[in-house]
C-alpha positions as CSV (number, residue, x, y, z in Angstrom):
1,X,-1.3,-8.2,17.2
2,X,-1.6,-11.7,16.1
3,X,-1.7,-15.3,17.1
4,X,-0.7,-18.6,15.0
5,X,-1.5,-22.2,16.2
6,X,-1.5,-25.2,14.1
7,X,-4.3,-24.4,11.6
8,X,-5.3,-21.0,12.1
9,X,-3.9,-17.3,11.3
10,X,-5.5,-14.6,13.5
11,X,-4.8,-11.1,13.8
12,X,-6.6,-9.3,16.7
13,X,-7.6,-6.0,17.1
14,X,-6.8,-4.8,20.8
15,X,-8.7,-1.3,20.3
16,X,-11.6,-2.4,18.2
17,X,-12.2,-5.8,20.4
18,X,-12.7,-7.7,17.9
19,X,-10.1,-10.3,15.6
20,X,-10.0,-11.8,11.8
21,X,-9.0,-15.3,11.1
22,X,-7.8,-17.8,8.2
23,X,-7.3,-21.2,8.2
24,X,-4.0,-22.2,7.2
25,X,-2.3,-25.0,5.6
26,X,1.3,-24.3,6.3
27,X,3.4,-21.3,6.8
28,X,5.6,-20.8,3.4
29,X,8.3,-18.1,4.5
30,X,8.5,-16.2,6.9
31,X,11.9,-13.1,6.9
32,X,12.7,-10.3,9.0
33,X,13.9,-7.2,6.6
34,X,15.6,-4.1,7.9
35,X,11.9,-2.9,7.1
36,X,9.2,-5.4,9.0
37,X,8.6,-9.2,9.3
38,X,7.0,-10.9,6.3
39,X,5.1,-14.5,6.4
40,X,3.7,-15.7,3.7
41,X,0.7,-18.6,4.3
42,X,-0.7,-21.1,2.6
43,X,-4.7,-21.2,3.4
44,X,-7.5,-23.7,3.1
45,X,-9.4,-21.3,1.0
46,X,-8.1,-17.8,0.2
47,X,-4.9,-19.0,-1.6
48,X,-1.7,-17.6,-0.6
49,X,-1.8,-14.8,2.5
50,X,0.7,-12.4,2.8
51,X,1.3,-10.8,6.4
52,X,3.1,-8.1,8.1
53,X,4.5,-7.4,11.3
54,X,1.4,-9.8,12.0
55,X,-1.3,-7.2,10.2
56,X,-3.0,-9.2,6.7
57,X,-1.8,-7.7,4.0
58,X,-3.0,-9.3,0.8
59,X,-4.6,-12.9,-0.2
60,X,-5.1,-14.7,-3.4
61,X,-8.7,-14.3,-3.5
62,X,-9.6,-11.1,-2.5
63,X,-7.0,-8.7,-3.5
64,X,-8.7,-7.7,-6.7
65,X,-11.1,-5.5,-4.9
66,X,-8.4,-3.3,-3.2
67,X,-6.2,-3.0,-6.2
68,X,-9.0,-2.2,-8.5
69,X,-10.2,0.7,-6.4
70,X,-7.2,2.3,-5.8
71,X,-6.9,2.5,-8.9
72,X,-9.7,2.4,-11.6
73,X,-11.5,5.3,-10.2
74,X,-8.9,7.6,-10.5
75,X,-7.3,6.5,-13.7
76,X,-11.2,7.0,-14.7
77,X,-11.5,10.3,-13.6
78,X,-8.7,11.8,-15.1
79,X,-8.7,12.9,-18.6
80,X,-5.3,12.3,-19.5
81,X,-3.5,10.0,-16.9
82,X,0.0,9.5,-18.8
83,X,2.4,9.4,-16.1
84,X,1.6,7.3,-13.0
85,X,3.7,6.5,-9.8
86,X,2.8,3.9,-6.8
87,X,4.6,4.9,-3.5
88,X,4.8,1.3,-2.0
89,X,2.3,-1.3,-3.3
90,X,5.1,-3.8,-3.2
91,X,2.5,-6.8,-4.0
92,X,2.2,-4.9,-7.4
93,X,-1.2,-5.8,-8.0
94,X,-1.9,-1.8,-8.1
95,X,0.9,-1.3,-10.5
96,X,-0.8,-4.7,-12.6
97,X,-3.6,-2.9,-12.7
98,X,-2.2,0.6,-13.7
99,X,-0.8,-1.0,-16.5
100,X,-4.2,-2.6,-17.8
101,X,-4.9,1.6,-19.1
102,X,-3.1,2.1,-22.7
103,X,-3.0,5.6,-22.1
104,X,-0.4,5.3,-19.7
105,X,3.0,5.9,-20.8
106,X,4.9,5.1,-17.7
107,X,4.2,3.9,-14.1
108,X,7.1,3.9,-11.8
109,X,6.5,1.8,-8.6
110,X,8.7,2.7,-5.5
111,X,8.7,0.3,-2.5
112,X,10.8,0.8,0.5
113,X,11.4,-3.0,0.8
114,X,13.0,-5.5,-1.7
115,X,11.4,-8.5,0.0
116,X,8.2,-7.6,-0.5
117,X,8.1,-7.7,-4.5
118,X,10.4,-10.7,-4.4
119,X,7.9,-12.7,-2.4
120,X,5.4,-11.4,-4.3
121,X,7.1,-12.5,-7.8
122,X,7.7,-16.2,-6.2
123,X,3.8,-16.2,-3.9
124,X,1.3,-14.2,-6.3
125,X,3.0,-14.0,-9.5
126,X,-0.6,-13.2,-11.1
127,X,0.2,-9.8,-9.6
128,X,3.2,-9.5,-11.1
129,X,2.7,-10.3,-14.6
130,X,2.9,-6.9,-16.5
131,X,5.8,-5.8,-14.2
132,X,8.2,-6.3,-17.2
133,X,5.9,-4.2,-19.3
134,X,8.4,-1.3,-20.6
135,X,6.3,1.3,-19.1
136,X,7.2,0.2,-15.8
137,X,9.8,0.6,-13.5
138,X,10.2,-0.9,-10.2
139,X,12.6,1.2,-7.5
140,X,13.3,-0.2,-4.5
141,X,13.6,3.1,-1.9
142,X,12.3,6.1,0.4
143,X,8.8,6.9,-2.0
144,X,9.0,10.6,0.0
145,X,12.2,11.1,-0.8
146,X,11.2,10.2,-5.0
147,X,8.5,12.7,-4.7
148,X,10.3,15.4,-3.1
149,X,13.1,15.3,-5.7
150,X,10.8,14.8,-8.6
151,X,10.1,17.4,-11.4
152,X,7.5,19.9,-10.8
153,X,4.5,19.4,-12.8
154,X,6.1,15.9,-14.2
155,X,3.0,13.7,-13.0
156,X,-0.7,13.0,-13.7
157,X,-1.3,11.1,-10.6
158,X,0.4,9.5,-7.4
159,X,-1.5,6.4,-6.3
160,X,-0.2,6.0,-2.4
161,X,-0.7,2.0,-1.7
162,X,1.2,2.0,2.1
163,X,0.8,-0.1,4.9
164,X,-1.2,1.5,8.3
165,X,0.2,4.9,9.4
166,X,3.3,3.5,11.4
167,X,6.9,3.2,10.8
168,X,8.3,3.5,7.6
169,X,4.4,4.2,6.2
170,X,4.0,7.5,9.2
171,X,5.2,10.1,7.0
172,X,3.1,9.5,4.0
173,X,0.4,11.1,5.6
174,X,1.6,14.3,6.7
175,X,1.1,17.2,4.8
176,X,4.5,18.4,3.8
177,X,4.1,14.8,1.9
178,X,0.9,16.1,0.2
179,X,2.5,19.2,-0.8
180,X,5.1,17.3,-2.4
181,X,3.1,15.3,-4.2
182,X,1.3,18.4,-5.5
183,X,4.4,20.2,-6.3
184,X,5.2,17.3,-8.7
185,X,1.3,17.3,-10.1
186,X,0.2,18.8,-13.7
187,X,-2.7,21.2,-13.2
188,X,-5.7,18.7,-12.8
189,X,-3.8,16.0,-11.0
190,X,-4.6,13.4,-8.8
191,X,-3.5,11.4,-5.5
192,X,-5.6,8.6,-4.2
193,X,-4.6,7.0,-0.9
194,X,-5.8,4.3,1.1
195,X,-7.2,5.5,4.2
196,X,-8.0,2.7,6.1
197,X,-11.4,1.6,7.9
198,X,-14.3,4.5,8.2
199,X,-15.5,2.7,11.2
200,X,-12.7,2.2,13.1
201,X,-9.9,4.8,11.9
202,X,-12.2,8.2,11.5
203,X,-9.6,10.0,13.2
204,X,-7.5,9.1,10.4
205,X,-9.5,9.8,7.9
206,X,-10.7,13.2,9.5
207,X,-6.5,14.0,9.8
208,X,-6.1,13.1,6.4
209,X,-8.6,15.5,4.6
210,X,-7.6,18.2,6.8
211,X,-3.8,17.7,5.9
212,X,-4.6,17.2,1.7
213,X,-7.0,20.5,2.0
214,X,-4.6,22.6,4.3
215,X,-1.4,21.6,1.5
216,X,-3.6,23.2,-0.9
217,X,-6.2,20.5,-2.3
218,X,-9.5,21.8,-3.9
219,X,-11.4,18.9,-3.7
220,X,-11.0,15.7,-1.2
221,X,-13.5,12.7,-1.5
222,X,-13.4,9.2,-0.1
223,X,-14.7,6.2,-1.5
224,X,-15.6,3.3,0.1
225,X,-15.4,-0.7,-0.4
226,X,-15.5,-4.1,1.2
227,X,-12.3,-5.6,1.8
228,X,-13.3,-8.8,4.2
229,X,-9.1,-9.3,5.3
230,X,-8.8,-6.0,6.8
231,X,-10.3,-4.3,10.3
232,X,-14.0,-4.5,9.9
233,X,-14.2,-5.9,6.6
234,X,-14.9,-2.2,5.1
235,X,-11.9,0.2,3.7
236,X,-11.7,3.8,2.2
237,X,-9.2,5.6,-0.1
238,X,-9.0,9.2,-0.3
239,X,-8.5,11.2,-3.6
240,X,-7.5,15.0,-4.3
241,X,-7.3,16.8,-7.2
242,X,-4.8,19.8,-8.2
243,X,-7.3,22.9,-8.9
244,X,-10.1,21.2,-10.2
245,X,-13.4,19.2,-8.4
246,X,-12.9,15.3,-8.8
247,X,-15.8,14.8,-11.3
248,X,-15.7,13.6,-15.2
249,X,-15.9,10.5,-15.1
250,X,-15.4,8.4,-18.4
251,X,-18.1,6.5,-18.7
252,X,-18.0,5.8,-22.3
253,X,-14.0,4.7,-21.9
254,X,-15.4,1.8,-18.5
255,X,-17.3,0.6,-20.8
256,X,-15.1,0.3,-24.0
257,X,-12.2,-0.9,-21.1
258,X,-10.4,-3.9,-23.2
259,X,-9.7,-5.8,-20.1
260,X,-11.8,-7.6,-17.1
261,X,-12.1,-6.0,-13.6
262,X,-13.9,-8.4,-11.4
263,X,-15.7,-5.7,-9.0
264,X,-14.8,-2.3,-10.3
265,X,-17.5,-0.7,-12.8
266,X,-19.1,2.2,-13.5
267,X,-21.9,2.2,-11.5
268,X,-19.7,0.7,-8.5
269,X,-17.4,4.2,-9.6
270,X,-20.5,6.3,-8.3
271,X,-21.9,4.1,-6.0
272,X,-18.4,4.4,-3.9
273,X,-18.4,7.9,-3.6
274,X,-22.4,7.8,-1.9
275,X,-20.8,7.8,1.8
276,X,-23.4,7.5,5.0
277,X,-24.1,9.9,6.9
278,X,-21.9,9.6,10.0
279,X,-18.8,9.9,7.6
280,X,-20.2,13.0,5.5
281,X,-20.7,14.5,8.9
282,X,-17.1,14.0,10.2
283,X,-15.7,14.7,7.0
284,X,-17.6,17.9,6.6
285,X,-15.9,19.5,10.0
C-alpha cells in the first residue's frame, strides 16, 4: 500500500508495521498497463523513483547495489558464462550490468511489460546505455513461456530480476519454473533470483530453496545486501547451480574487471554469502 501527499512518497507495510518514505519534487508520469500501474517521481535526493502498483521499485541513487548483485556474483562464479537471459528486469540496469562481462556473447532480456523499459529509456537512461550493444536483445513477453520453449542445454545462466511473488511475477517461483530453467541450463549452470527480505519474507525464501532443490538443484545459497528502498532496508537473492556446488570464484578476473562497480567486490562476493544464524537455521530445514 502506499500514500502520496504533496511532498512525500510513502509506501507502508501493513504486515511488517512499519512504512518507507521519499521526498518528492513532482510526480513525472504515472500509466496504467494491461500489466500494473507505473509512476515515475522526481525526489529531493535519490533522483528519479520508479514505482509499482505503489511498491518502490528502483531510484537513481541506489539501484547500483541491487543490479550489481544479482549479477556480479554469479557471472563471477561461473567459469564460462556465454549465454545469459534476464526474465523481467525491465529497468535494465541488470542487463547493463551483464553486459559490462566480455565473455558474454549474448544476453537476451525478456519483460512482460513494454512500459517499463520505455520509461526506463526516457527516466534512467544510465541504465540503459549498453542496451543497443549487439549482444543484446530486448523481448517484450511471458519470460516462463521463453524458458519453457528454449533449447535444452542452450544457456549458462538465467538471472530472474521480477517484481514480489504476485501477479504476473507468481509463477516464477514455482518449481515447474525452476525445472524449466534447468532443462534449458549447460551442465554447471546457474540461476540467481531475488528473493526478497530475510527478515520479513522467510517463508519465501524457505519455499524457494525447497522448490530449486526438489526440481533437482545440487546446491542453493543466498546472499545477502542492503538495499535501503525496499522492506527493511535488507534483500537476498538466491542462486543454484546445475550438478555442481556454487564455489570457484574468480578472484583473479574481480580484480582484472575493466569496468567500475560501486559496491560489488571480491571480498563483498564472500562476505554475502556469510548469512546469520537465524537464516542458516531456516534454510537448513
Amino acid at each position: 500500500m502506499s500514500r502520496l501527499d504533496t511532498h512525500w512518497f510513502t509506501e507502508i507495510h501493513e504486515g511488517a508495521g512499519s512504512a518507507f518514505s521519499l521526498r518528492i519534487r513532482k510526480k513525472l508520469v504515472e500509466e496504467q498497463t494491461p500489466y500494473q500501474r507505473i509512476e515515475v517521481f522526481e525526489t529531493t535526493d535519490f533522483g528519479n523513483f520508479m514505482v509499482i502498483d505503489g511498491c518502490t521499485m528502483v531510484s537513481a541513487r541506489e539501484n547500483f547495489i541491487y543490479h550489481e548483485m544479482m549479477t556480479h556474483p554469479v557471472l563471477y562464479t561461473h567459469a564460462a558464462p556465454k549465454n545469459v537471459i534476464v526474465i523481467g528486469g525491465g529497468d535494465c540496469g541488470t542487463l547493463r550490468e551483464v553486459l559490462r562481462h566480455s565473455e558474454v556473447a549474448s544476453a537476451v532480456q525478456v519483460e512482460i511489460d513494454e512500459r517499463v523499459t520505455r520509461l526506463a529509456e526516457q527516466y534512467f537512461p544510465e541504465l540503459c546505455e549498453l542496451n543497443e550493444d549487439p549482444r543484446a536483445t530486448l523481448i517484450f513477453g511471458d519470460g516462463i513461456q521463453w524458458i519453457k520453449d528454449a533449447a535444452p542445454q542452450s544457456l549458462d545462466v538465467v538471472i530472474i530480476d521480477s517484481t514480489d511473488p504476485i501477479g504476473p511475477a507468481e509463477g516464477l517461483f514455482s518449481r515447474s519454473f525452476y525445472e524449466d530453467c534447468r532443462c534449458a541450463l549447460r551442465p554447471g549452470g546457474m540461476i540467481v533470483q531475488q528473493s526478497e527480505s530475510p527478515l520479513l519474507h522467510l517463508h519465501i525464501l524457505r519455499d524457494m530453496h525447497t522448490s530449486m532443490r526438489s526440481a533437482g538443484y545440487n546446491d542453493v545459497k543466498t546472499l545477502q545486501f542492503p538495499q535501503m528502498i525496499y522492506p527493511s532496508g535488507w534483500w537476498s537473492a538466491t542462486i543454484a547451480r546445475k550438478g555442481e556446488e556454487i564455489a570457484g570464484l574468480r578472484e583473479a578476473d574481480v580484480a582484472a574487471k575493466p569496468f567500475e562497480t560501486k559496491y560489488y567486490n571480491a571480498d563483498i562476493h564472500r562476505a554475502a554469502f556469510a548469512l546469520p544464524t537465524f537464516l542458516q537455521q531456516a534454510l537448513a530445514q
